[in-house]
C-alpha positions in Angstrom: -6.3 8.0 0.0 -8.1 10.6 -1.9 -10.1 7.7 -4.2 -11.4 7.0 0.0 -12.1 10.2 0.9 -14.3 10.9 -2.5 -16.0 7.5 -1.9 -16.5 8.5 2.0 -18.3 11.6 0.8 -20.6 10.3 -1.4 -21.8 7.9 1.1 -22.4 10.6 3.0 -24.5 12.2 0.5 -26.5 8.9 -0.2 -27.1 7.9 3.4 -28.3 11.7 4.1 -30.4 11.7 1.0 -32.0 8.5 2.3 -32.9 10.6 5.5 -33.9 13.4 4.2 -35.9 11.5 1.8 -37.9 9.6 4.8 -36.3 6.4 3.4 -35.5 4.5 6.7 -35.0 1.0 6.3 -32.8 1.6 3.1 -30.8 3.8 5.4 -30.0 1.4 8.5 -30.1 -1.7 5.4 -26.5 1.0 3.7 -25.6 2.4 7.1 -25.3 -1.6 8.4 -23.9 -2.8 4.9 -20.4 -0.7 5.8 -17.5 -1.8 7.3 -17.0 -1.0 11.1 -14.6 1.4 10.5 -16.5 3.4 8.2 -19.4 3.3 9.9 -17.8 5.6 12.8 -16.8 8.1 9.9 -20.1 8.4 7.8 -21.5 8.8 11.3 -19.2 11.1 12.7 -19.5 13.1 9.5 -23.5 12.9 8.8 -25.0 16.8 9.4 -26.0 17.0 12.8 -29.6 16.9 11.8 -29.5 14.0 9.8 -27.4 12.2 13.1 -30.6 13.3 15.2 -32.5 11.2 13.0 -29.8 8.5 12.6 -29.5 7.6 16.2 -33.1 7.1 17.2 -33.1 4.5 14.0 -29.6 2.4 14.4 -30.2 -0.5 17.1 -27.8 -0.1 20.4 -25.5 -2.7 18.5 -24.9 -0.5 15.6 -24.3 2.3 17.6 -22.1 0.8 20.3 -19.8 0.1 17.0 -20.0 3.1 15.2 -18.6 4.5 18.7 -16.0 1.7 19.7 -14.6 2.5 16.3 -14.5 6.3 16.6 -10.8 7.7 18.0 -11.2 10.6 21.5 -8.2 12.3 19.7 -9.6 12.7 16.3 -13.4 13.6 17.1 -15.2 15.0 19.7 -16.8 12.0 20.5 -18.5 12.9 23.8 -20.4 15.9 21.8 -21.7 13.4 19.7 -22.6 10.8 22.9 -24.5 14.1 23.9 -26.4 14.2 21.1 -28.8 11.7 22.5 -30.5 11.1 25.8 -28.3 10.8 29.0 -30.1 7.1 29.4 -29.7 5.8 25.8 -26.0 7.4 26.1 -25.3 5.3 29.3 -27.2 2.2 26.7 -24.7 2.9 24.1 -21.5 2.8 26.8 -23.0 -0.1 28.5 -23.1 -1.9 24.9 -19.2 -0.9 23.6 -16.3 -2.8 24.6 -15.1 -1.8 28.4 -11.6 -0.4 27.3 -13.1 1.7 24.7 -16.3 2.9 27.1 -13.8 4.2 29.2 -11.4 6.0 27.1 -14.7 7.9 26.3 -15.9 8.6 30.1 -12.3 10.2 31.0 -13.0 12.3 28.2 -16.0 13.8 30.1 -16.4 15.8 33.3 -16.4 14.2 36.8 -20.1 15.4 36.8 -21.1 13.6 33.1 -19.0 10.4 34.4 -21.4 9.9 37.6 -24.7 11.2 35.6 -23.9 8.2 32.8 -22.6 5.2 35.4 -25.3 6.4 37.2 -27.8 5.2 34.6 -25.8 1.5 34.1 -26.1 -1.7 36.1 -24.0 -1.8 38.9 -21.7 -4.3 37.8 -21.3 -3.1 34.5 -20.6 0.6 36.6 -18.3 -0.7 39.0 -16.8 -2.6 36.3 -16.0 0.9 34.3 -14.6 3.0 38.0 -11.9 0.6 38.2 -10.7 0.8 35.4 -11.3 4.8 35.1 -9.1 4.5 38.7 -5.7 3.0 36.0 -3.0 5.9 35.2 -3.3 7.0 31.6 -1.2 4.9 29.3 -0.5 1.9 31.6 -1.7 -1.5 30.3 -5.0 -1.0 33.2 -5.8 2.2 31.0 -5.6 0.0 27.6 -6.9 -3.7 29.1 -11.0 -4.7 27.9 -12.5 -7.2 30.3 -14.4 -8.7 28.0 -12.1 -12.2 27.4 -12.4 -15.9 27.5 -11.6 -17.7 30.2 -12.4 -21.3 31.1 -11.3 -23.5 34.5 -8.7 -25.9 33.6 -10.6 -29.5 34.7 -13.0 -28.9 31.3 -12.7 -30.7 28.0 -12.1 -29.5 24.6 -15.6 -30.0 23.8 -16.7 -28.2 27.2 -14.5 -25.2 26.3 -15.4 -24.9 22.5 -19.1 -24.3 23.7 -18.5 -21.9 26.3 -16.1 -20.3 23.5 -19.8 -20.5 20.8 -21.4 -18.9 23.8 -19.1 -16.4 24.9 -17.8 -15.0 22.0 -20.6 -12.2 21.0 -19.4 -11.0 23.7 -15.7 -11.2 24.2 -13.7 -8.9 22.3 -11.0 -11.1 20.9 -11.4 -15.2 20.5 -7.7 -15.8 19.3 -7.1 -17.2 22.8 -8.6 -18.9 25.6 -7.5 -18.3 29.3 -7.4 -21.0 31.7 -7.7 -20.1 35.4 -7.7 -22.9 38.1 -9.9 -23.7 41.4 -9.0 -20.1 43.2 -9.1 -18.3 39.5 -5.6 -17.3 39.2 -4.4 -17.8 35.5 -2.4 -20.8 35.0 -2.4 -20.9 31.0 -3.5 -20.1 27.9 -5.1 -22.4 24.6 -5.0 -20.9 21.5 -8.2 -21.1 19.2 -6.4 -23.6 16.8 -5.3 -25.6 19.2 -8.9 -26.0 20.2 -9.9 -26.9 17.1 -7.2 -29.7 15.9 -7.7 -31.6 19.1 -9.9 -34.3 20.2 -13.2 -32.9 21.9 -12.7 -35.4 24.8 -9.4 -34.1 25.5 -8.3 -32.8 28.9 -7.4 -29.0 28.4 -5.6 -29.5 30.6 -2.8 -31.6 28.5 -3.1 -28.7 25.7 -2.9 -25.8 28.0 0.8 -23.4 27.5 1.6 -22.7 30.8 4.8 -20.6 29.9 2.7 -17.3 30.5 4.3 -13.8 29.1 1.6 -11.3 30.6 2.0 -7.9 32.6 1.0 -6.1 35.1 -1.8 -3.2 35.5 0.6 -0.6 36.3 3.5 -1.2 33.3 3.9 1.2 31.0 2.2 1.0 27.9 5.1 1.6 25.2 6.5 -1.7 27.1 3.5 -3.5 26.9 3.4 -2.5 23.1 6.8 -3.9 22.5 6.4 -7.3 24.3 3.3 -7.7 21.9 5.6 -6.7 18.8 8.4 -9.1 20.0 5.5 -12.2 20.9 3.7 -11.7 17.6 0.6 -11.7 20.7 -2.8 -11.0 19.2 -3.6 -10.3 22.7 -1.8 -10.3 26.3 -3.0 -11.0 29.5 -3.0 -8.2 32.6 -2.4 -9.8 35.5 -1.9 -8.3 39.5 0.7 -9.9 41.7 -1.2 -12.5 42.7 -1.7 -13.8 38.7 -5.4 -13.0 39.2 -6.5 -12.1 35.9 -7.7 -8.7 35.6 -8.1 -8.3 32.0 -6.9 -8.5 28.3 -5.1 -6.4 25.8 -5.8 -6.8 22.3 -3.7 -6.2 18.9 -5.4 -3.3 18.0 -4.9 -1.1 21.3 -1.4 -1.9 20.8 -1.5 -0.4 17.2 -3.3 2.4 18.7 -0.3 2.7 21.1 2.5 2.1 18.7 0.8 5.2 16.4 0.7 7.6 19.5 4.2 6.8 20.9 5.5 7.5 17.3 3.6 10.6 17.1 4.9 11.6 20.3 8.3 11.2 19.6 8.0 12.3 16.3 6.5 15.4 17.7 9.6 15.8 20.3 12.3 15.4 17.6 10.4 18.2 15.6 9.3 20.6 18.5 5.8 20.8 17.3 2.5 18.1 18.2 2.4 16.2 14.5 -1.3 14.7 15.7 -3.4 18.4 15.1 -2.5 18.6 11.9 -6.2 20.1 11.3 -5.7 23.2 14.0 -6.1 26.1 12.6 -3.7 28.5 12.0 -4.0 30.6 15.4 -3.9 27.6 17.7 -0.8 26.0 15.4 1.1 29.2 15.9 0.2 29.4 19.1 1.7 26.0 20.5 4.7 26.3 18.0 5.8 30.0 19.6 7.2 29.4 23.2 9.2 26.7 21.8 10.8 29.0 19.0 11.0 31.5 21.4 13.2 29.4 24.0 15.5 28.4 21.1 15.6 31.9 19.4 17.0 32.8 23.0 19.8 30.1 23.0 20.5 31.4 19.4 21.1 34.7 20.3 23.6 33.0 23.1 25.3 31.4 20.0 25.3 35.4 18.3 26.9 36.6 21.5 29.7 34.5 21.7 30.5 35.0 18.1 30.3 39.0 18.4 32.9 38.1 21.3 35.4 36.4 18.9 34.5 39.4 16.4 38.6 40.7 16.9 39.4 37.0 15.6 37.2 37.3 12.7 38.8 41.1 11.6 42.3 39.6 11.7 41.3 36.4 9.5 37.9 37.2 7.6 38.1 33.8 5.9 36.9 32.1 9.1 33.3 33.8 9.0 32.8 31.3 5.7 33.1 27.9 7.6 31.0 29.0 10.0 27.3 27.8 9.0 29.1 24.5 7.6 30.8 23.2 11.0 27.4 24.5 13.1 25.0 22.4 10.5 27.1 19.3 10.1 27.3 19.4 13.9 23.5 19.5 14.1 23.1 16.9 11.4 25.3 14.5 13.6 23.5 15.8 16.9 20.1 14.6 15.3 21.1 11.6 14.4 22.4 10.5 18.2 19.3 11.9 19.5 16.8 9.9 16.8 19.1 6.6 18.4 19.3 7.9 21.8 15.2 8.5 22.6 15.1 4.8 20.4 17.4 3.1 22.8 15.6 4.4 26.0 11.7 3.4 24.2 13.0 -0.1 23.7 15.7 -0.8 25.3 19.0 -1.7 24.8 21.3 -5.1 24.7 24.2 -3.3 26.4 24.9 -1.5 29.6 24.8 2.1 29.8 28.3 2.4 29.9 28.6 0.0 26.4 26.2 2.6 24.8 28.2 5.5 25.6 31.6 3.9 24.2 29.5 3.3 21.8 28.5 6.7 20.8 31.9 8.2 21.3 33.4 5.7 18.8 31.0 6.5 16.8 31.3 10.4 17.1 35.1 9.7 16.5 34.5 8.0 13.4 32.0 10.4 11.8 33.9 13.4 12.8 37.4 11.8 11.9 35.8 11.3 8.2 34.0 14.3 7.6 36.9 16.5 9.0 39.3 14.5 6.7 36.7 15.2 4.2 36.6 18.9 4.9 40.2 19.5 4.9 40.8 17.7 2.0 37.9 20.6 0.3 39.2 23.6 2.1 42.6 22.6 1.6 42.8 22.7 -2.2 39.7 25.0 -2.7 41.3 27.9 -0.7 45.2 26.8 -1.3 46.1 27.2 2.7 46.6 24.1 4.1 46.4 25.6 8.0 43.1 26.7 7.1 42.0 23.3 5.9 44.1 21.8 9.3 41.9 24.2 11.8 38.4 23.9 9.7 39.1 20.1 9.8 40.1 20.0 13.5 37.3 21.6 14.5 35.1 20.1 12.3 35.8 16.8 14.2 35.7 17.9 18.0 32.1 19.6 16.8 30.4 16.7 15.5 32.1 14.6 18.7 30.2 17.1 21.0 27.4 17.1 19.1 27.4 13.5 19.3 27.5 13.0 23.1 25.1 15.9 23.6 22.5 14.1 21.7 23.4 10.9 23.8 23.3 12.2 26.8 20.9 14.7 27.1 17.5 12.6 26.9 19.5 9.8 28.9 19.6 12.7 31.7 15.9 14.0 30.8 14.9 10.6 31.2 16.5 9.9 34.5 15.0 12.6 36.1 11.4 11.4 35.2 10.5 13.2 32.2 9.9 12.3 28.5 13.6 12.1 26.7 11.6 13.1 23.0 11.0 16.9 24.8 15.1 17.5 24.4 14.1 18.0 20.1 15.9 18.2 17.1 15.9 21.7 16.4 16.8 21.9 20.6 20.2 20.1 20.0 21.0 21.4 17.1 20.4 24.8 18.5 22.9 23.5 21.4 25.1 22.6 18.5 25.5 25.9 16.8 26.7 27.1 20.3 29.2 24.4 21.1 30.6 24.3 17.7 31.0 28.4 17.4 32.9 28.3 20.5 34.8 25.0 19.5 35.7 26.4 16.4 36.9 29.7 16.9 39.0 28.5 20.0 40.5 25.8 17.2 41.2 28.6 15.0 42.5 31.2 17.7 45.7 28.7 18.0 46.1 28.9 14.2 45.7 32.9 13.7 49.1 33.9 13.4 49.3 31.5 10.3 45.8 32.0 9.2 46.3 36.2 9.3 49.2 35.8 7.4 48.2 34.0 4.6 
């Protein structure tokens, strides 16, 4: 990584010195020698005065991928659309692949949106609104209308030359569509399939009409996983009528897979993993209402242990096993949460009520071995076996709590409509620490005689 980022800057340096230096063709000849990717970043990176010159050189090709490959969450991509004229803007949108001209417009204003469709053809405009119209991260937000698709009475031959002519402009070629007389999609003919077949063939006879493809409106973690589980390079997006409305390709799904594991990344650590360049006010900033909240339901868990602080007088060895029970509990809270938000993103094999018996076995079994494991320690480290009994006891019922609260609370979150990865780590084991104080000391409040004794 840092061998790319060394070699990123000096192309940087070089294709700026070539500006500076009035050296134009040798600058578009580098600038168009890169790869795709790394054209968006030596442009996105170029001084902006050296990106004033840039722009008026590179062709609307060029430019059109420099900005297809640029990400809206990593750069401020409309400032640099802004850069140039309003009319070689709405050029450079017209030119980029439809899915990726739109995640730029719904970056912008309602005001820069009308000035830029404004300046496009009306078809490629209208094209652009309905899309903009699709929720953000359904399979309508994520689907490019740029795709191949052929009627099914053609030949091979017929097909592989509307394929030549068609494929500058589609944005995948892995697969060809086939719709029939009223251009609802029937089927689908891979690229190979194409080729290893007679030209005079009847697609028709090599046409896969077992079609896996969803709808405008699905979700597009679900969309992501049916991709995953079909190996797809692409998947149709169909409405309920199997018009075809558009295609998603493999690497809008990667897109997707890296922001729903960001996401839930982010809500098992109670902190947005993606800005990991904010600066330090803005990080502290998002990070303090959610500490705050859980520095609140830790001073719940304080309060109910000043309330067994009687117990603790009588039997002062109980204040040691404290942090150990509320932290293993966490641990084991955690760890049914990571499974729990897992289950609900992909789904699960069993019933609800399976999953639950699940868990609870589960919880059983983890807390039967660690509080085995605990009394065992306690037992012979301390030399009181009723201590190593209530420790244990509670040890167990703890990490069973723990266990089901991490089950069930982003089941519940995610019945009532809201994203299960917002009930976090440091959220349940927070929940822990109070459910295991009061589980514990309650354990240990039907041992004190013994334990006040001994």
């Amino acid at each position: 990584m840092a061998e790319q980022i060394e070699q990123l800057d000096q192309t940087i340096q070089l294709l700026s010195d070539l500006l500076q230096s009035g050296q134009d063709h040798e600058f578009i000849d580098s600038f168009e020698a890169l790869h795709d990717f790394e054209m968006a970043q030596v442009y996105a990176e170029l001084p902006v005065q050296f990106r004033a010159v840039a722009w008026r050189l590179l062709s609307i090709a060029i430019l059109a991928t420099v900005f297809d490959n640029l990400a809206v969450d990593e750069v401020d991509i409309v400032a640099l659309l802004q850069e140039m004229p309003p009319q070689r803007g709405a050029q450079v949108l017209q030119a980029m692949y439809t899915d990726n001209a739109v995640d730029l417009l719904q970056e912008m204003s309602p005001r820069q949106i009308a000035t830029y469709l404004s300046l496009m053809p009306k078809s490629e405009a209208e094209s652009a609104r309905q899309l903009i119209n699709y929720d953000d991260q359904t399979a309508g937000s994520l689907m490019s209308t740029e795709y191949l698709a052929v009627k099914e009475d053609l030949r091979v031959d017929d097909v592989m030359r509307l394929v030549k002519k068609q494929a500058l402009e589609a944005e995948s070629i892995s697969y060809v569509y086939v719709l029939d007389r009223q251009g609802l999609l029937v089927g689908v003919i891979s690229l190979r399939d194409l080729l290893t077949h007679p030209d005079n063939l009847p697609v028709s006879e090599i046409t896969n009409d077992r079609i896996i493809s969803v709808s405008a409106g699905d979700d597009q973690e679900q969309v992501a996983q049916i991709v995953a589980d079909y190996n797809f390079l692409s998947i149709p997006v169909t409405d309920d009528d199997q018009h075809l409305l558009g295609v998603i390709t493999v690497d809008d799904i990667v897109d997707v897979i890296d922001e729903e594991a960001v996401e839930d990344y982010s809500g098992l650590a109670a902190v947005n993993v993606s800005q990991i360049n904010d600066s330090p006010w803005h990080s502290a900033i998002k990070r303090i209402p959610w500490l705050i909240a859980l520095l609140l339901l830790g001073m719940a868990t304080a309060t109910v242990i000043g309330s067994f602080d009687e117990l603790v007088k009588q039997a002062a060895i109980l204040a040691a096993f404290i942090s150990l029970i509320t932290g293993t509990a966490g641990n084991a809270g955690t760890q049914s949460l990571a499974l729990a938000v897992r289950r609900i993103a992909v789904g699960s094999e069993h019933s609800g009520w399976q999953d639950f018996l699940s868990e609870v076995l589960a919880g059983l079994l983890v807390g039967l071995a660690t509080g085995a494991s605990v009394f065992v320690i306690v037992t012979i480290w301390k030399h009181n076996l009723i201590l190593g009994f209530a420790v244990g006891i509670a040890m167990m019922m703890a990490i069973l709590v723990a266990n089901l609260a991490g089950y069930l609370i982003p089941l519940i979150i995610h019945k009532i409509g809201f994203d299960p990865a917002v009930a976090s780590g440091p959220f349940i084991t927070t929940l822990s620490d109070l459910t295991s104080v009061l589980i514990y000391f309650n354990v240990a409040q039907l041992f004190i005689s013994q334990l006040s004794g001994s």
